[in-house]
MIVOFI-699405 format. One record per residue: residue number from 0; residue in three letters; chain; x, z, y of N, C-alpha, C in turn. Coordinates in nm, 2 decimals. Atoms other than C-alpha are relative to their C-alpha. Last residue first. Layout:
<nodes>
[NUM, "ALA", "A", [X, Z, Y], [X, Z, Y], [X, Z, Y]],
...
</nodes>
This chain:
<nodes>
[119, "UNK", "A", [-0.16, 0.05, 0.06], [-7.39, 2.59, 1.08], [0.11, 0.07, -0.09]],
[118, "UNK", "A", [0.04, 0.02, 0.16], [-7.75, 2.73, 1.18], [0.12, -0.08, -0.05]],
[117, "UNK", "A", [0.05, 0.13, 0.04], [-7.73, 2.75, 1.54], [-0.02, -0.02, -0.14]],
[116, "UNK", "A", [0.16, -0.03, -0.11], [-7.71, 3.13, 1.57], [-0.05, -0.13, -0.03]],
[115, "UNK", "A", [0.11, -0.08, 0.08], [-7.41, 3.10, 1.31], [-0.15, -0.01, 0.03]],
[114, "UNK", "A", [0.04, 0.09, 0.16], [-7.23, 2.84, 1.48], [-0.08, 0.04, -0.07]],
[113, "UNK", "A", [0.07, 0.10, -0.04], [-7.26, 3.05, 1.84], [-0.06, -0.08, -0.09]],
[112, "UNK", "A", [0.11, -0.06, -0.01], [-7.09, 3.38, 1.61], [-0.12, -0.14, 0.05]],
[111, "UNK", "A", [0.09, -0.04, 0.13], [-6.85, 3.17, 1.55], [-0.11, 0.02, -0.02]],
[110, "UNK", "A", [0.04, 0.15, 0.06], [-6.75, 3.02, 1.86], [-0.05, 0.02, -0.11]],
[109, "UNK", "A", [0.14, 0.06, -0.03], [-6.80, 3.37, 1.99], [-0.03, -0.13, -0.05]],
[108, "UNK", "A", [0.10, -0.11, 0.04], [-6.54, 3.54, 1.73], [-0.13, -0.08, 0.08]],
[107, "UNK", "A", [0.02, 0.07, 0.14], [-6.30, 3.23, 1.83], [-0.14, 0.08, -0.05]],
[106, "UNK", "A", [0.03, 0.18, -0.03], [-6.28, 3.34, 2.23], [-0.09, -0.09, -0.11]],
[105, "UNK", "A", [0.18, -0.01, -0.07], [-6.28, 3.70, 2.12], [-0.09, -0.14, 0.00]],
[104, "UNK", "A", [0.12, -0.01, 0.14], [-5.98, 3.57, 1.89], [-0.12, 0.02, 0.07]],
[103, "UNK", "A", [-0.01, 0.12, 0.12], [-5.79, 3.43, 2.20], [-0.11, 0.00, -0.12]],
[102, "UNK", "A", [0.06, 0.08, -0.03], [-5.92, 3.71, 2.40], [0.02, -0.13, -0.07]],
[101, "UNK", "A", [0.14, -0.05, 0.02], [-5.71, 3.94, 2.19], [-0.12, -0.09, 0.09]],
[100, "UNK", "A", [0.04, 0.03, 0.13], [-5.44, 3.74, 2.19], [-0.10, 0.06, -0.01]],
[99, "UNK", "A", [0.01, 0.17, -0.03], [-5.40, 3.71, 2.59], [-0.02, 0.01, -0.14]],
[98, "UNK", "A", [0.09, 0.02, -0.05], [-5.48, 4.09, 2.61], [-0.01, -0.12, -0.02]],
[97, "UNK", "A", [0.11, -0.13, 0.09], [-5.19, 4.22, 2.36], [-0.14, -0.07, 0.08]],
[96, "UNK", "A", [-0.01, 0.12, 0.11], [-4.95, 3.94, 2.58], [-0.15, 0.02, -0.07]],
[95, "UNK", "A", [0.03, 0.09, -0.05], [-5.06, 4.15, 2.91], [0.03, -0.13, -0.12]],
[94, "UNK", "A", [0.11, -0.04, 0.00], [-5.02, 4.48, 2.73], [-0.09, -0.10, 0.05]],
[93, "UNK", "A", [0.02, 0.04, -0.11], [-4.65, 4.40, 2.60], [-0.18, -0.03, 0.00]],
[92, "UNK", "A", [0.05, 0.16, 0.03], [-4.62, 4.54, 2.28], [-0.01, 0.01, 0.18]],
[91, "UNK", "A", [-0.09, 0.07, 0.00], [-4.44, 4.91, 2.26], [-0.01, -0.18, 0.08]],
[90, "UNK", "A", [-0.05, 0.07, 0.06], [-4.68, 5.03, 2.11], [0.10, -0.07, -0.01]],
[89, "UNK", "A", [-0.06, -0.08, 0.08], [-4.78, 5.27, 2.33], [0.05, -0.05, -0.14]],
[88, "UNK", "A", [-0.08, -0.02, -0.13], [-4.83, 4.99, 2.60], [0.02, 0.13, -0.10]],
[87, "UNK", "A", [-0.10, 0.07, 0.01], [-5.01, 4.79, 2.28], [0.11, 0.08, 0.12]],
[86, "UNK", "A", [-0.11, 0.00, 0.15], [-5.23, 5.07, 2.17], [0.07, -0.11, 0.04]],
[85, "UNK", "A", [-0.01, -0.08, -0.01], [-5.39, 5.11, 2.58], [0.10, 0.02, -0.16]],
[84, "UNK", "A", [-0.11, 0.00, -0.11], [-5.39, 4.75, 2.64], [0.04, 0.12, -0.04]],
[83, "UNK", "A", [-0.11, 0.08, 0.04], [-5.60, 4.75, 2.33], [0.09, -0.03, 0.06]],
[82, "UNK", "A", [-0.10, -0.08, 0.06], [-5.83, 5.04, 2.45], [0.14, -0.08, -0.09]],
[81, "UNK", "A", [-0.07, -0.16, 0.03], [-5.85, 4.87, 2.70], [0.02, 0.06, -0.04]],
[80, "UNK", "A", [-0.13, 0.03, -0.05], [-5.93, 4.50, 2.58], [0.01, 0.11, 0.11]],
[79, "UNK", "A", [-0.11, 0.00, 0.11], [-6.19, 4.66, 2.33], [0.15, -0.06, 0.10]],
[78, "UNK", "A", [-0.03, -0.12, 0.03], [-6.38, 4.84, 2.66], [0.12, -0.06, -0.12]],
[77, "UNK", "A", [-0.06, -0.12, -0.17], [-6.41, 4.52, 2.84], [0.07, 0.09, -0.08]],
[76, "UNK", "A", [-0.11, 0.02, 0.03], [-6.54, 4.35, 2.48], [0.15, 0.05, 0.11]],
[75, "UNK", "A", [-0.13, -0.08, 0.17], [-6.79, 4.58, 2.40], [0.13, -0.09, 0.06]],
[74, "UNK", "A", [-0.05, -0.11, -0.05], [-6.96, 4.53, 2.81], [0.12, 0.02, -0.14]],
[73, "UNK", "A", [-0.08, 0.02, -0.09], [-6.94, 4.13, 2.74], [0.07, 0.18, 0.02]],
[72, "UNK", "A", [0.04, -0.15, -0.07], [-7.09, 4.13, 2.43], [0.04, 0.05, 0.12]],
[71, "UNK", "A", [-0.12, -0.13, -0.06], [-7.09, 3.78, 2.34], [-0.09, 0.13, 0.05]],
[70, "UNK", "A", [-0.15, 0.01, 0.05], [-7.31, 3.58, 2.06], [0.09, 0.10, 0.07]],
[69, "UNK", "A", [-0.09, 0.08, -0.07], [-7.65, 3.74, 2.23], [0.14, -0.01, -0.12]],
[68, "UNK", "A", [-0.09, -0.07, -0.12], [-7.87, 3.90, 1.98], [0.07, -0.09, 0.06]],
[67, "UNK", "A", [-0.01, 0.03, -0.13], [-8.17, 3.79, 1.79], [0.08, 0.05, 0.14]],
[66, "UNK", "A", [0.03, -0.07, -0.13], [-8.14, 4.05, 1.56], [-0.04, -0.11, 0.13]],
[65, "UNK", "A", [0.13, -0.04, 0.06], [-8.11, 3.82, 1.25], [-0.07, 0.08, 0.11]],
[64, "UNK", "A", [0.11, 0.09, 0.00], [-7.87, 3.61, 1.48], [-0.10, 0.05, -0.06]],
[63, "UNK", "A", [0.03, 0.03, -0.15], [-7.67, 3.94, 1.57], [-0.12, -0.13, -0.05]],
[62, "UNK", "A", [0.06, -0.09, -0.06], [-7.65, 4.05, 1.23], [-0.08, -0.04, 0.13]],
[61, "UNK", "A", [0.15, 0.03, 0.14], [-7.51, 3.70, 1.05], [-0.11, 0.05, 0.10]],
[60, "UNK", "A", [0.08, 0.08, -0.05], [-7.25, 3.73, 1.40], [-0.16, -0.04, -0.10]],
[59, "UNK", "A", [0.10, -0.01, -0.15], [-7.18, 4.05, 1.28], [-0.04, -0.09, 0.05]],
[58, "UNK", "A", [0.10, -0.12, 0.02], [-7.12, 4.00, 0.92], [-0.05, 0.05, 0.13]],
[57, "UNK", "A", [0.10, 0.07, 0.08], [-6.89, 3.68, 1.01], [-0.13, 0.07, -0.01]],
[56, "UNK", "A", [0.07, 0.12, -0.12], [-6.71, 3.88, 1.26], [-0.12, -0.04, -0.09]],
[55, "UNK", "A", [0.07, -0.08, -0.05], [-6.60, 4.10, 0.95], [-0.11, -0.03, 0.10]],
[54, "UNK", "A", [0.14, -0.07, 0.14], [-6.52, 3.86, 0.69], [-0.09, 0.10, 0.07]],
[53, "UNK", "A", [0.13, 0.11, 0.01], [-6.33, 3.74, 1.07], [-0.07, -0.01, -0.12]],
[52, "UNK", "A", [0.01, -0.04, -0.14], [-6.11, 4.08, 1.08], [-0.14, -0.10, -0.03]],
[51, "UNK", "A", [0.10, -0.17, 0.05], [-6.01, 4.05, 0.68], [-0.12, 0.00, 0.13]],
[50, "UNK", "A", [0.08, 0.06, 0.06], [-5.88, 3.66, 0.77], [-0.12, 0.12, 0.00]],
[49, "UNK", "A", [0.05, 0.09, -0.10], [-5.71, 3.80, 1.07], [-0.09, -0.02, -0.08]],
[48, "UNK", "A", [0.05, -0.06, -0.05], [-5.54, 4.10, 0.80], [-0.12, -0.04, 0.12]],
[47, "UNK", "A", [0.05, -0.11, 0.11], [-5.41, 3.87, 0.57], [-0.11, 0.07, 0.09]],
[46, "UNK", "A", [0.09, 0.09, 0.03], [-5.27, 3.61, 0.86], [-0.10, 0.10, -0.12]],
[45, "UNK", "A", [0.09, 0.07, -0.15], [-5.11, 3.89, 1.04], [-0.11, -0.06, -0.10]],
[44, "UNK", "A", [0.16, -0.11, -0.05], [-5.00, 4.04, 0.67], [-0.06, -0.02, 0.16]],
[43, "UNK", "A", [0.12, 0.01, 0.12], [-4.87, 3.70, 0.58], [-0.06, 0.12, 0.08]],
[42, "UNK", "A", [0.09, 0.13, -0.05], [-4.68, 3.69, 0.95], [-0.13, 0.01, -0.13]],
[41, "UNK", "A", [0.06, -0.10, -0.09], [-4.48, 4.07, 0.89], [-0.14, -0.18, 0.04]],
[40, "UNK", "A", [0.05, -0.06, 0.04], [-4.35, 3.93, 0.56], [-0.14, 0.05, 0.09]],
[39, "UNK", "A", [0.08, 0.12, 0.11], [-4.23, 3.61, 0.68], [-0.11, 0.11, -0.03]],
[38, "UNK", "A", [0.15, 0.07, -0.10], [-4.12, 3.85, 1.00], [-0.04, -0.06, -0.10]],
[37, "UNK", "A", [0.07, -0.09, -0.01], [-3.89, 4.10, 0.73], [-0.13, -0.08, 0.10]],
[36, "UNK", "A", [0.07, -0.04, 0.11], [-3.75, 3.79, 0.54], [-0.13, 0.09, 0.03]],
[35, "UNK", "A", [0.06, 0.09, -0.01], [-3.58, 3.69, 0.87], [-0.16, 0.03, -0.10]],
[34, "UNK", "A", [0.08, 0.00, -0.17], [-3.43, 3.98, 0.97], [-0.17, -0.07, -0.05]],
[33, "UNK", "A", [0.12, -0.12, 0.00], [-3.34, 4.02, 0.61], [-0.07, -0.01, 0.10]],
[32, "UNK", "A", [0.08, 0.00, 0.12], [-3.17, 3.69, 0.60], [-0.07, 0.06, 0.02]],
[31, "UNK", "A", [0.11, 0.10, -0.13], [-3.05, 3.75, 1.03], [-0.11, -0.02, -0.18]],
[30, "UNK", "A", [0.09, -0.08, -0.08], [-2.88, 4.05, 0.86], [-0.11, -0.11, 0.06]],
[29, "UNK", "A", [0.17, -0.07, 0.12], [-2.77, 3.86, 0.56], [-0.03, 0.04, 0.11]],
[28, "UNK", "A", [-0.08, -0.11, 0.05], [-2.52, 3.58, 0.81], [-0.12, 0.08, -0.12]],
[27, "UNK", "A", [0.11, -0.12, -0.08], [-2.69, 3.28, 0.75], [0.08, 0.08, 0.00]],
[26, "UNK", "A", [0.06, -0.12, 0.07], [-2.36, 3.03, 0.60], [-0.11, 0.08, 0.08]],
[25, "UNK", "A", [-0.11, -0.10, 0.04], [-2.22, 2.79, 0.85], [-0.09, 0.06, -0.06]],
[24, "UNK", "A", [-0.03, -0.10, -0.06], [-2.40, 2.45, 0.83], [0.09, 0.12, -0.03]],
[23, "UNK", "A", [0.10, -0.16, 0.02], [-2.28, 2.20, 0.71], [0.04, 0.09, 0.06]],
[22, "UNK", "A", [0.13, -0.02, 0.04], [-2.27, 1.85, 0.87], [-0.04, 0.13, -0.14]],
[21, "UNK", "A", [0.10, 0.02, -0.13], [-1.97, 1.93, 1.10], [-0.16, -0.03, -0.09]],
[20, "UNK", "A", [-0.02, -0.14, -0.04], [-1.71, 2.01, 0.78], [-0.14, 0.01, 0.12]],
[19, "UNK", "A", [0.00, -0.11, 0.11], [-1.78, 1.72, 0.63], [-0.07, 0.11, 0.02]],
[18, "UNK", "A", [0.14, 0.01, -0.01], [-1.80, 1.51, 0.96], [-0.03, 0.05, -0.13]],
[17, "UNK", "A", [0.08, -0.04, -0.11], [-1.47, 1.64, 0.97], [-0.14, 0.00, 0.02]],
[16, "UNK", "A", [0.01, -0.14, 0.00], [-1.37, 1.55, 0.63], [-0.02, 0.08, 0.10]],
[15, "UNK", "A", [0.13, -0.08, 0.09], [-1.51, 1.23, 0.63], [0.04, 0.13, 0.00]],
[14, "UNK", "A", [0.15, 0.01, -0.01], [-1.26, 1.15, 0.95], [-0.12, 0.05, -0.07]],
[13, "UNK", "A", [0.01, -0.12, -0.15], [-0.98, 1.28, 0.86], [-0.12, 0.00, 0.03]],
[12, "UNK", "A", [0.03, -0.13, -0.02], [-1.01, 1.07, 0.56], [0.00, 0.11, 0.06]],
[11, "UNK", "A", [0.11, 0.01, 0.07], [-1.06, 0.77, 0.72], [-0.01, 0.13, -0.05]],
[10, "UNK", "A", [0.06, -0.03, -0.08], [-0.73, 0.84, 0.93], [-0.18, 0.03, -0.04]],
[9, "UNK", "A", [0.00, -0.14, -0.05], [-0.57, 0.89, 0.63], [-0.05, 0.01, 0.09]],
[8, "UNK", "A", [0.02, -0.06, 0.07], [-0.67, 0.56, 0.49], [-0.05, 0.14, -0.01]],
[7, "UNK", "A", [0.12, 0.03, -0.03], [-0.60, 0.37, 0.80], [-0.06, 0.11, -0.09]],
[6, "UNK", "A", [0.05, -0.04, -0.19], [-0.24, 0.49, 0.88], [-0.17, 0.01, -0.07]],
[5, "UNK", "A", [0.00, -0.15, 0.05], [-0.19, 0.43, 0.45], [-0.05, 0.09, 0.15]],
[4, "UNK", "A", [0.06, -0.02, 0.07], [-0.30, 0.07, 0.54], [-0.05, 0.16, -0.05]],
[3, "UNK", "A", [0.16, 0.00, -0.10], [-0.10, 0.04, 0.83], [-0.09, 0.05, -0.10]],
[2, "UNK", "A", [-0.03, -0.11, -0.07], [0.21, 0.19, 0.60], [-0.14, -0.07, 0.08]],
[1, "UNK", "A", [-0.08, 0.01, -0.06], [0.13, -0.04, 0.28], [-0.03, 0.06, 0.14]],
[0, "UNK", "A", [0.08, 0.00, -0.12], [0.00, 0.00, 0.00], [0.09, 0.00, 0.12]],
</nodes>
């Protein structure tokens, strides 16, 4: 072979072994693992406990349309986003997030409850 050739060769592999090295990643360290493992965890029981919430909803919007009741409650739900500002600011949670998800669901609770009244 000859010396351009051997130039070329070894440049080539300089090359794949760089973009070797550059297309893997570096290892997770374990703490971000566990980190990680511990929100997968902490997401099922969200989603677990949301579903549980709206079996619940369900059973009051049923109520409410057998009652002929309004879908929203406006005074109940005043009171639930205080005392839910009130467990997220001793929680730790920011009380202004804690209010924007909780209206989120309220939000969904009445589209529900509305589907029900109508017959859906």
């Amino acid at each position: 072979m000859s010396p351009a050739h051997q130039h070329e060769d070894a440049s080539l592999n300089s090359a794949r072994s760089s973009e070797a090295t550059l297309a893997q990643p570096a290892p997770t360290p374990p703490q971000l693992v566990a980190l990680r493992a511990t929100i997968d965890n902490l997401d099922a029981v969200l989603v677990h406990v949301l579903a549980e919430r709206f079996k619940c909803t369900r059973q009051v919007g049923e109520l409410k349309r057998d009652l002929d009741l309004p879908a929203a409650d406006h005074q109940r739900e005043a009171q639930q986003i205080a005392r839910l500002e009130a467990l997220a600011r001793d929680s730790g949670l920011d009380p202004v997030f804690a209010q924007k998800f909780f209206n989120f669901i309220v939000s969904e609770v009445i589209r529900h409850h509305e589907a029900i009244k109508e017959g859906a």
